[in-house]
C-alpha positions as CSV (number, residue, x, y, z in Angstrom):
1,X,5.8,30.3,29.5
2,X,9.2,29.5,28.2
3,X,8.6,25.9,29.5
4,X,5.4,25.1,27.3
5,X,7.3,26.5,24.6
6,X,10.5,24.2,25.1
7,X,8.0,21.4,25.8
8,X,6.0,22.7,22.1
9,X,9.3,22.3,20.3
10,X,10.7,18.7,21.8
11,X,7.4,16.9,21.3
12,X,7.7,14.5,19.0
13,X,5.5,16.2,16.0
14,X,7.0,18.9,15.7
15,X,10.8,17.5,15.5
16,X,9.3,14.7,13.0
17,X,7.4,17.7,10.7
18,X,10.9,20.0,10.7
19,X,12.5,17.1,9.9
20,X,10.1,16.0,7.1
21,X,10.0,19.7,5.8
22,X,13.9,19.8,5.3
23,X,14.2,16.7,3.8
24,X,10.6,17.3,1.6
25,X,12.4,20.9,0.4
26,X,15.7,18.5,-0.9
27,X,13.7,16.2,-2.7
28,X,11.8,19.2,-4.4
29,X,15.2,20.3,-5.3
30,X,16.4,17.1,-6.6
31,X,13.4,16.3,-8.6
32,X,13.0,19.8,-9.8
33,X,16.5,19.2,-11.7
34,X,15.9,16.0,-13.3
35,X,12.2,17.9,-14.5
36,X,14.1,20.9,-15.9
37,X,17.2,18.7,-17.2
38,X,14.6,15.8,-18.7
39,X,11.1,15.3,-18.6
40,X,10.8,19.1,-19.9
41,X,12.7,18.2,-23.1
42,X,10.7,15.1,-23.6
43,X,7.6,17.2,-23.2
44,X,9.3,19.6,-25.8
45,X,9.4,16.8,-28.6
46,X,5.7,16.9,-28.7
47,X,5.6,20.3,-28.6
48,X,6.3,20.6,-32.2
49,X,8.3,23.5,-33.4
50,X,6.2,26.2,-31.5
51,X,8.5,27.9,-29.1
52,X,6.2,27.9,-25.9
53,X,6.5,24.4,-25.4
54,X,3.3,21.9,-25.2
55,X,-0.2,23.7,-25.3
56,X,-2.4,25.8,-27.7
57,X,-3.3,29.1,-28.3
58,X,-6.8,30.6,-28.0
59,X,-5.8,33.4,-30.4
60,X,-3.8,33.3,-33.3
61,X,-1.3,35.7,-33.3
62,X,-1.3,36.4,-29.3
63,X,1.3,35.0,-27.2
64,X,-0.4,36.0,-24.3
65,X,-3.3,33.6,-24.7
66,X,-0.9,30.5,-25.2
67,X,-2.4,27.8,-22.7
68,X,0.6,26.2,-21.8
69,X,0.4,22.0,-20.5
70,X,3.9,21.2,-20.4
71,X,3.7,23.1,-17.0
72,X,1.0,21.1,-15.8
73,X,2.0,17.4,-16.3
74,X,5.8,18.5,-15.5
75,X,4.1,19.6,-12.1
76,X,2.1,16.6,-12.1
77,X,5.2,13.9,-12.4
78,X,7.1,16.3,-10.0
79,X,4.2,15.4,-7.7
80,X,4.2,11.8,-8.7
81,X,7.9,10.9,-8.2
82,X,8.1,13.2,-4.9
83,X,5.7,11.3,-3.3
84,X,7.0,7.9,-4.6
85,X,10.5,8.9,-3.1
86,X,9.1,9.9,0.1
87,X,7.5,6.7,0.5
88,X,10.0,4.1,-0.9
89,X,13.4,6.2,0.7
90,X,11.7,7.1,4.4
91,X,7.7,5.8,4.8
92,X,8.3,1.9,4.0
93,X,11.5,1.8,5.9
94,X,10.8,3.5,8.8
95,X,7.4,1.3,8.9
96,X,9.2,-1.9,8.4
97,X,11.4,-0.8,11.5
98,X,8.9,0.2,13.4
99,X,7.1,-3.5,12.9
100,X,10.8,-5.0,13.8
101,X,12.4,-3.2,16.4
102,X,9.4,-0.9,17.7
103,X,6.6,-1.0,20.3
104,X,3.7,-3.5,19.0
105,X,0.1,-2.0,18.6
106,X,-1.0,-4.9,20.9
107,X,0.8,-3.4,24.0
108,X,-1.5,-1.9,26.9
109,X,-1.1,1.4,27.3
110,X,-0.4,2.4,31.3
111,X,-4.1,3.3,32.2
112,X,-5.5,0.4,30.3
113,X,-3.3,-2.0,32.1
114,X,-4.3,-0.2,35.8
115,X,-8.3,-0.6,34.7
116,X,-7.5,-4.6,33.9
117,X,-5.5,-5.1,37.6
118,X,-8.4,-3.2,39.3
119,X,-11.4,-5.0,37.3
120,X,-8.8,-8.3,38.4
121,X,-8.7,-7.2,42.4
122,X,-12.8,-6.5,42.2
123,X,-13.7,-9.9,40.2
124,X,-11.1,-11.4,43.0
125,X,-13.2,-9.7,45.5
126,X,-16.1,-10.6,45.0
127,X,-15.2,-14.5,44.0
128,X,-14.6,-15.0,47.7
129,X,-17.3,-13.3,49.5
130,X,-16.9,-9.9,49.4
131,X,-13.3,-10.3,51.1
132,X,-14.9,-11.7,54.1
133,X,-13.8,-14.5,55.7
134,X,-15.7,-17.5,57.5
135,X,-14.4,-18.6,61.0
């Protein structure tokens, strides 16, 4: 049991998701502090001068009913520069190194290179007469 746990843990997929969970929290961190330190004062210049930030309120003289949308698009770009960081710091490199210095798609895998040598012996085979031979 502890086996198919160790061999759960060292498969590939699993190491490669902690890994891209840890790294995925530090950019949420990163990114997170440049929102808070200046996108959310940009958003506040069109805010105008109401305290809540960027939205509208339903009812006049109810805080509670403030829809707020500085939130949203500050969640929004979060998502947007997250995703382009991901993809320009770890996807595109690790693709361009797979392409370089990794296995091509092209390569056989071990059973289909078997099924091509035996569909090779039995074409051979039968090419010379069943494997029979003429004295």
């Amino acid at each position: 049991m502890l086996k198919g746990f160790k061999d759960f843990l060292l498969r590939g997929n699993v190491v490669d998701l902690a890994v891209a969970v840890v790294i995925g929290t530090a950019f949420v961190a990163i990114v997170t502090a440049f929102s808070d330190g200046v996108i959310n004062p940009l958003l506040a210049v069109f805010g105008g001068s109401n305290e809540l930030g960027l939205g509208f309120q339903l009812v006049a003289d109810k805080p509670a009913t403030f829809i707020a949308i500085g939130p949203i698009i500050t969640a929004a770009l979060n998502y947007l520069i997250i995703a382009a960081l991901l993809y320009f710091v770890l996807v595109a490199p690790a693709t361009r190194a797979k392409q370089r210095w990794g296995k091509s798609d092209d390569a056989l895998t071990d059973n289909e290179l078997l099924h091509q040598i035996r569909d090779l012996l039995a074409e051979g085979g039968n090419a010379s007469g069943g494997g029979k031979h003429e004295s």
